[in-house]
C-alpha positions, 0 to 999 in steps of 0.5 A, spaced: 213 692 811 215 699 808 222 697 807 220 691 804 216 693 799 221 698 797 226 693 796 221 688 792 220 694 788 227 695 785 227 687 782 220 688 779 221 695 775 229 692 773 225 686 770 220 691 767 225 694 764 229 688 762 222 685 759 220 691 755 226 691 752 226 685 749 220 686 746 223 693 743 229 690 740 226 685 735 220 690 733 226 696 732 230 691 727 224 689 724 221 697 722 229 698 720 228 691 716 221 694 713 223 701 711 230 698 707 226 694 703 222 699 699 225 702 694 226 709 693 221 713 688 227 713 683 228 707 683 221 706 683 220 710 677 226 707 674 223 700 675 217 702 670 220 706 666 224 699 664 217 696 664 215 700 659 222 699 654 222 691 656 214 691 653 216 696 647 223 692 645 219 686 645 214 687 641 218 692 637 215 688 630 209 689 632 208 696 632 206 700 625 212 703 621 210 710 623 212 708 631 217 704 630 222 711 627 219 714 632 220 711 638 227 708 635 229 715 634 228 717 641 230 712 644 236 712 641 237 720 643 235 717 650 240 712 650 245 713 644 245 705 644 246 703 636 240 698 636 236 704 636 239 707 630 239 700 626 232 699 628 230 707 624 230 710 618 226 705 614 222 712 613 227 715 608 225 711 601 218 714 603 219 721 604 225 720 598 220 718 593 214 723 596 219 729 595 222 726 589 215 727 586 215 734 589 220 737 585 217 734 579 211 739 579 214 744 585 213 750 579 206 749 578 201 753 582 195 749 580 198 743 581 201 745 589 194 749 590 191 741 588 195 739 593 193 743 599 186 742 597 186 735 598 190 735 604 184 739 608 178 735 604 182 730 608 181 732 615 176 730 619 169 733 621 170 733 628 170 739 633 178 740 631 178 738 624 173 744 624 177 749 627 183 746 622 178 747 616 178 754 618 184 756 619 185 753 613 180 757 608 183 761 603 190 760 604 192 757 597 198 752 596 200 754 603 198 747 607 203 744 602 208 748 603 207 746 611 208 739 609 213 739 605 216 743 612 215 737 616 218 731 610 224 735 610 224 735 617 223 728 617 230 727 613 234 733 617 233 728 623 238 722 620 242 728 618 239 727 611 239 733 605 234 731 599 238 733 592 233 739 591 233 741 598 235 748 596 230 748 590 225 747 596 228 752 601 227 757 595 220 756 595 218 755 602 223 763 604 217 765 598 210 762 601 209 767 606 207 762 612 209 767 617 202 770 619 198 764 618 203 760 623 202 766 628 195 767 628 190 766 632 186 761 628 191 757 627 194 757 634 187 755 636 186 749 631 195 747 630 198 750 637 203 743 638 204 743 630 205 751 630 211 750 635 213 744 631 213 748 623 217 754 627 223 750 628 223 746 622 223 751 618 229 753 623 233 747 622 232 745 616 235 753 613 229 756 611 228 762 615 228 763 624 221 765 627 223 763 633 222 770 637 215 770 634 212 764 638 211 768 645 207 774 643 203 770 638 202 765 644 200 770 648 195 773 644 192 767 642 191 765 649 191 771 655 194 767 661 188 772 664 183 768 660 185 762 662 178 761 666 175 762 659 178 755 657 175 749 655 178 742 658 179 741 650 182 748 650 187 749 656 189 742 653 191 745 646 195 751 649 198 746 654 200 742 648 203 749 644 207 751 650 211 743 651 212 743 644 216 750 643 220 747 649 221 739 645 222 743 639 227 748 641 231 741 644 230 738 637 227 733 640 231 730 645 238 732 642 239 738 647 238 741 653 234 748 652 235 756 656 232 756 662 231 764 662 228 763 655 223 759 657 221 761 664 216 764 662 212 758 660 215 753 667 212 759 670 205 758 667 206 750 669 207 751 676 201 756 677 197 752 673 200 745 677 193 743 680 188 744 673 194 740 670 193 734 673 187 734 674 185 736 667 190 734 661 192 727 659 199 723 660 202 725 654 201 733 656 203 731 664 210 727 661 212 733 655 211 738 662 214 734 666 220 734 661 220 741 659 223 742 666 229 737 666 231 739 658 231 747 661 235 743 667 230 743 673 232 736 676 228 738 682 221 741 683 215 740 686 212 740 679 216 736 676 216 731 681 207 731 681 209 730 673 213 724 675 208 721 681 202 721 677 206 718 670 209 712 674 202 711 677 199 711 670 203 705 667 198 700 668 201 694 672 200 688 667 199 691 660 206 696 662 204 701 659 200 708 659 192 706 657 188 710 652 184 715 655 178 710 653 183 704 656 186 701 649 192 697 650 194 698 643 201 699 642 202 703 636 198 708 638 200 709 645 208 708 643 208 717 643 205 717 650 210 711 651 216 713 650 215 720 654 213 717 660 220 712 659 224 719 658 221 722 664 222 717 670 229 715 666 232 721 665 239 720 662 245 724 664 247 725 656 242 726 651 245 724 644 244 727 638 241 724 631 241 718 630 245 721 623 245 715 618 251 719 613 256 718 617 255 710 618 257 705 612 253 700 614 247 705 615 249 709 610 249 702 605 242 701 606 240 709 604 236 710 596 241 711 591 241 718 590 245 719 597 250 714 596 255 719 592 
């Protein structure tokens, strides 16, 4: 009886055997089978950020005039496809009647203080407007001047010069702009705009103060004080530190120094966590950017920016909401096209678009430069 059920014995582990196989073969194949389907997270952050310019291309008509050259023009710098140069500029008859008036009463004082004046009468009475209120008090026609700045920067974007650009560059080399700028008040109610008024007055020949912005930054807001933020604070200082990144490429034209700018990767990946959960999409998306323009193409925050970005892209509307959930295209074309360049980040970025050096879009330009 031993030798017998040792002999019975061999048959029964071989079938054993033979029959757990069978059932590890198709489950093995299956897993395989199951593991190639799901596509990898660039191919999943490509797959919506195409969502989102399939739902913007579509409804391009629809969009305010404001969001269509901004998202023209960056999806042109993003793609260097000539559809989105042809789609932008519209805003150059606008701006060119604007500056056409200021150079008519440039050299009235009171009429550029009048100016000014206005522009902060209009500010909201909200907690920023506030802020910007003060910041403002007493600074003569100096808030005229700041967006006199940003209309000629609006023309440098098509590689356009207004005929009395030279006249406004006088003026503005003598507006005295620089404390105002740097400041802490102003820091505090302008931060992104401060970045922003800093390299304009770069591109457009006025004057470089780009050296400025890191100690002014750091005195306006003391890393060692971020403790002391508001959700609202953090969020504006936040904003300032993107923005000398997205200025200093000139807005998606090229890349940036990485060692210039170290400083404020740094202070992003310290603050990674309060950053996800504190800061909203659009904040989260230009972080994210700021890392791959100083060529940072792999990093854990980078990638967090990217995960929560993709996560926020609504599955239907196919697009990032609003924070109080509005699906309103015009309004969320700025967070939108930042979430489409972060998760389809291209190999080259494209400079202009410069409508001068096209005959066809050069034809549809104000009169005065077509000479």
């Amino acid at each position: 009886m031993k030798n017998f059920k040792v002999i019975l014995s061999k048959p029964i582990l071989v079938a054993g055997f033979v029959l757990s196989s069978c059932f590890l073969l198709p489950l093995t194949a299956s897993a395989a089978e199951e593991k190639q389907a799901i596509p990898s997270l660039t191919e999943q952050y490509l797959a919506t950020a195409n969502r989102i310019r399939t739902n913007y291309d579509n409804n391009f008509v629809k969009l305010s005039g404001n969001a269509q050259n901004h998202y023209a023009v960056r999806m042109y710098r993003l793609t260097g496809e000539k559809y989105y140069a042809q789609q932008s500029g519209s805003e150059v008859y606008q701006i060119t009647d604007r500056l056409n008036f200021y150079l008519q009463n440039l050299d009235s004082e009171g009429w550029r203080d009048g100016q000014a004046q206005a522009m902060i009468d209009a500010l909201p009475n909200t907690r920023r407007g506030k802020l910007r209120q003060k910041a403002l008090k007493d600074t003569g026609d100096r808030r005229f001047a700041l967006y006199l700045v940003y209309q000629m920067a609006k023309l440098d974007e098509y590689g356009i010069k207004h005929p009395g650009h030279e006249k406004f560059v006088a003026y503005l080399k003598q507006a005295d702009l620089h404390d105002l700028l740097m400041s802490a008040d102003f820091i505090h109610a302008y931060a992104a705009q401060v970045a922003n008024y800093v390299y304009w007055l770069k591109y457009t020949d006025v004057v470089d103060w780009t050296a400025d912005l890191k100690p002014a930054f750091e005195q306006a807001y003391p890393d060692k004080k971020d403790d002391e933020l508001s959700k609202n604070e953090f969020n504006n200082k936040l904003y300032g530190l993107t923005h000398i990144v997205l200025a200093d490429s000139n807005y998606y034209q090229q890349s940036v120094s990485l060692d210039e700018h170290s400083w404020i990767l740094d202070y992003f990946k310290l603050r990674q966590d309060r950053i996800v959960e504190k800061s909203k999409e659009d904040i989260q998306a230009e972080i994210g950017l700021c890392f791959v323009l100083a060529g940072v193409n792999e990093h854990p925050t980078l990638n967090a920016m990217k995960q929560v970005i993709n996560d926020a892209v609504h599955p239907d509307k196919n697009m990032v909401l609003s924070i109080s959930g509005s699906d309103n295209l015009s309004s969320g074309e700025h967070r939108n096209v930042l979430a489409y360049a972060l998760l389809n980040w291209p190999e080259k970025l494209h400079q202009g678009p410069y409508l001068m050096k096209d005959k066809k879009m050069k034809a549809n330009l104000p009169l005065v430069y077509q000479q």
